[in-house]
N, C-alpha and C positions, 0 to 999 in steps of 0.2 A: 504494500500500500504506500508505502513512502519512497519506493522507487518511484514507483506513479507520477506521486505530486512534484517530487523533484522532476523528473523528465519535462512535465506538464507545467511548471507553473509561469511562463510567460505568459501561455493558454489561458488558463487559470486568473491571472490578474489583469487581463486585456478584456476578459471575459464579464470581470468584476466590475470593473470601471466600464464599460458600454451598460451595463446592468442600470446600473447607481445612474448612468445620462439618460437612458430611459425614465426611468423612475422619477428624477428631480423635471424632466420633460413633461408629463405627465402628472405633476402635481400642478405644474404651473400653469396648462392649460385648464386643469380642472379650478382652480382658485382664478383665474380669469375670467371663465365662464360663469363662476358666482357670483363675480361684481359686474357683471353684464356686460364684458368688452365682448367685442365681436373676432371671427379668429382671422379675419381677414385684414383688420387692421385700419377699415375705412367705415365709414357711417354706413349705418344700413337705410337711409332713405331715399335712396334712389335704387335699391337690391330689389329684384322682381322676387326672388325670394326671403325675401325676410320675415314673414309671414309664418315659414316655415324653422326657423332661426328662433326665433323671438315671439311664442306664442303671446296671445293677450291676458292679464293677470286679473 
């Protein structure tokens, strides 16, 4: 088992680190999306879909 890791761990901590950028990716859109930003970056008032985006509350 510990040849393994040894052989493997650049694998292993490249792996780790793309992990953790996902995950900090993915929180940050989801805490975006709470405080109502849109993911595109521009107003939604001229978006034929925003309707879909941004139901009515």
């Amino acid at each position: 088992m510990l040849e393994f890791l040894i052989s493997n761990l650049a694998t292993i901590i490249i792996g780790a680190v793309i992990l953790v950028a996902v995950i900090l990716i993915i929180l940050k859109l989801r805490r975006d999306r709470k405080k109502g930003k849109s993911g595109c970056g521009c107003g939604c008032k001229d978006c034929p879909s925003s309707g879909v985006c941004h139901k009515a509350k």
